[in-house]
N, C-alpha and C positions, 0 to 999 in steps of 0.2 A: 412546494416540494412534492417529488411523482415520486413512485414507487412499481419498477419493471420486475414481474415473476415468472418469467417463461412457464407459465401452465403447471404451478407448485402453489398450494395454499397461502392462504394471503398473510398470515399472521405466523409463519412457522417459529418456535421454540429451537432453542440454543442448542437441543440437541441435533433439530434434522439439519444446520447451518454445521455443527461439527461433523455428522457425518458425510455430508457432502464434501468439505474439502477434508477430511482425511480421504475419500475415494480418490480426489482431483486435487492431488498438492496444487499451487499455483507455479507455473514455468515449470514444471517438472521432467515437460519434457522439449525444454530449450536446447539440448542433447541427448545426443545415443550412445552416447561412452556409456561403459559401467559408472555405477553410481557412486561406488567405493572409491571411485578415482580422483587423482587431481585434474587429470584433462575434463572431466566432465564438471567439476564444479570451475575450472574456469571457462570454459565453453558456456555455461549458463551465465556467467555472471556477462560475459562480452554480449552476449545475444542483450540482457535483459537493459545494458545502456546504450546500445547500439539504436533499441528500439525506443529508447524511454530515456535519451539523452539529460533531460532535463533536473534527474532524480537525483544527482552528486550535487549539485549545486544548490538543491533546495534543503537537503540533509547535512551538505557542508561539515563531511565526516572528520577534517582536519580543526576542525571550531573544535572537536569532543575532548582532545585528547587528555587525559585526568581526570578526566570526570566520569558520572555514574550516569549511563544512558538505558532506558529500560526502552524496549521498542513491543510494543502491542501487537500480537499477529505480524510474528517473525518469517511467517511461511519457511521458505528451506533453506533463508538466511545468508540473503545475499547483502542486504543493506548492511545486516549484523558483521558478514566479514570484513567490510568495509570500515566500520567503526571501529570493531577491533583492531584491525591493521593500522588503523591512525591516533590506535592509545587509550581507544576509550576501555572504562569498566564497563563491559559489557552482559546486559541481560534482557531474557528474548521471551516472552512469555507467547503461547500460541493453545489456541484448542485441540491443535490435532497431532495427534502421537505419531500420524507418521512423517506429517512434516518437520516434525523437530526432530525426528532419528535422523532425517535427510540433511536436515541444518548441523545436528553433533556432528554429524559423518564429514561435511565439508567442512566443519572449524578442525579437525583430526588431522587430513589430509594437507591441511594446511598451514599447517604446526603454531593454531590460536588456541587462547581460553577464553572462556568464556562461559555463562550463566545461561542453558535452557529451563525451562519451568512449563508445564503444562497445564492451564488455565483458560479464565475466559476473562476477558477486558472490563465485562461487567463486573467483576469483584477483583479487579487485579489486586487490592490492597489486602486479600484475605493469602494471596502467594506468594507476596513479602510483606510480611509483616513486620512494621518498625523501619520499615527504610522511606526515604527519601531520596530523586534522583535531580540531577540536573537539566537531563531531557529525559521527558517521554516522547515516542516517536510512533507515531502510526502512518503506515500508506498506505491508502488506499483498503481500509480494514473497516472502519467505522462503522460504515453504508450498509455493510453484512450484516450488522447483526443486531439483533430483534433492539436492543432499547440503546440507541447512539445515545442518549443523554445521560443514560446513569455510564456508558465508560468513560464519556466526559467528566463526571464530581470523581471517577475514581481517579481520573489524570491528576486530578488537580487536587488529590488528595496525597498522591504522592509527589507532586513537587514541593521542591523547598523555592523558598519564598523570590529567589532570583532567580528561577530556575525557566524553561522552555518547553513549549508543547506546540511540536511540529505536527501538522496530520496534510492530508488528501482525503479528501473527499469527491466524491462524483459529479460533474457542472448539468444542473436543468437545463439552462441556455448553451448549445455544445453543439457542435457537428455528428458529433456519434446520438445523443440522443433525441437530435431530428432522426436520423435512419431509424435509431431505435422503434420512436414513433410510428415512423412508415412501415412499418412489420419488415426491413433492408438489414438489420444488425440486432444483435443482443448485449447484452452488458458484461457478459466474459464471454471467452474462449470456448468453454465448456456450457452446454448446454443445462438446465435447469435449475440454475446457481436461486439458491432460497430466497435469497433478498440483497436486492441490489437499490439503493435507495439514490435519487439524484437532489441537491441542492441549489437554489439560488443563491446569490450572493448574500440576500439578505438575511435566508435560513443558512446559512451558513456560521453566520457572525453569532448571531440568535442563538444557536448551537452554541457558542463557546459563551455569552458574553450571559446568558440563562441560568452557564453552572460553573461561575467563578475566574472567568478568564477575560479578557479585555483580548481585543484582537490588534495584535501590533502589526501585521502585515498579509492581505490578500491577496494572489496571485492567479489567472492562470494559463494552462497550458496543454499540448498535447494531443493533435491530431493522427493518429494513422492511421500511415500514408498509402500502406501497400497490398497490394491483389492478394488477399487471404487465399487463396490456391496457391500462389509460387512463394508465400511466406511460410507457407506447412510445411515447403519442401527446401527452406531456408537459402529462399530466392527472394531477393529485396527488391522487385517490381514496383514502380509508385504509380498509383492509379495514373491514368490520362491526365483526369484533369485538374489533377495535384500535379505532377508533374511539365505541365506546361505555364503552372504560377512560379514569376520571375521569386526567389528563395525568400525575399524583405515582403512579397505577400502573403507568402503561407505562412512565416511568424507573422505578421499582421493578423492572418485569421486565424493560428494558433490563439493568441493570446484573448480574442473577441469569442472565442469559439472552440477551446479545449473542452479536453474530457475531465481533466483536473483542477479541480482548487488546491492550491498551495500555500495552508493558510498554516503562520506562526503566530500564538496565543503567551500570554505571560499571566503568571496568576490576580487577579483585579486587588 
């Protein structure tokens, strides 16, 4: 397991990782509408699976519906509308106050309920206390933040005994973090992100199987593809030499060589 910090101390605390994305909601700015809007929160949500196709299908929001889904680091709560829209009892815990204003604001405009709570993953069981959910759900959240194995024991303190723990986590063996390596990429969008941690398959499993879970399925996935200059300006350009691999190659080297683990856990 590596650990990439764009020129930010090596070991940072829970709070400079909160105040970094309270600065830098995540997708925040997938749109220029007003934020108050419903054009703007669906204009993010199209961008965010346009570019990340793969995320309906590993979240399988229509599985939820009746049931009690709690999602870890709900950023501005796009995964969240989606559960909600398919039924689930929805609850969204996140660090940052101003992502979760941005998440209330679009479950409002878009006439859902749903559960915000403002926390940290490492103690999610102290911001519901006494419940139990069916899924917990994190994407792409883990890797941020200073200790991934205790919000592991909290996942799994809040499932009930048949219940599911979906996550993403970041791939060591990946396309993006060969660049990353070569000083060519960083691990977000935004520059100086605290901790962005990457796994192998085997710390991966290790992760889950260390603090009460069994891994029933690993996955992954997730290359992009496009000239970051005409993607800022919401121009879908696909590099050269992505775009000249026949479509059954580049999922070939998607799946050999994603940015994401897609890994579903059940409690052991």
């Amino acid at each position: 397991m590596t650990q990439h910090t764009d020129d930010v101390p090596e070991t940072p605390g829970i709070e400079t990782v909160r105040a970094f994305w309270d600065q830098r909601p995540c997708n925040l700015n997938h749109s220029a509408r007003p934020q108050d809007t419903r054009q703007y929160s669906d204009e993010v949500e199209q961008r965010k699976y346009f570019v990340e196709p793969h995320i309906p299908a590993f979240a399988n929001f229509p599985r939820w519906r009746g049931c009690a889904v709690l999602e870890l680091g709900c950023g501005i709560g796009t995964d969240a509308l989606n559960f909600a829209r398919h039924g689930a009892d929805y609850t969204g815990l996140d660090l940052s106050p101003a992502s979760l204003a941005i998440a209330r604001q679009r479950f409002a405009v878009n006439g859902l309920s749903g559960t915000f709570l403002e926390g940290n993953a490492e103690g999610a069981t102290a911001s519901v206390p006494g419940q139990t959910f069916d899924l917990v759900y994190a994407f792409g959240v883990l890797h941020h933040t200073p200790d991934p194995a205790r919000a592991v024991r909290e996942a799994r303190r809040l499932l009930g005994d048949g219940g599911e723990f979906r996550l993403m986590l970041y791939a060591e063996t990946s396309w993006k973090n060969i660049m990353i390596e070569a000083g060519l990429d960083r691990p977000e969008a935004q520059a100086g992100v605290p901790i962005a941690r990457t796994y192998s398959h085997d710390a991966a499993r290790a992760l889950l199987t260390d603090n009460g879970f069994e891994v029933v399925s690993l996955d992954q996935d997730h290359i992009f593809p496009y000239v970051i200059e005409k993607y800022i300006r919401h121009e879908y350009e696909w590099q050269p030499w992505f775009k000249a691999m026949p479509t059954e190659m580049f999922r070939a080297l998607e799946k050999r060589l994603g940015w994401h683990l897609l890994i579903t856990g059940r409690p052991a």
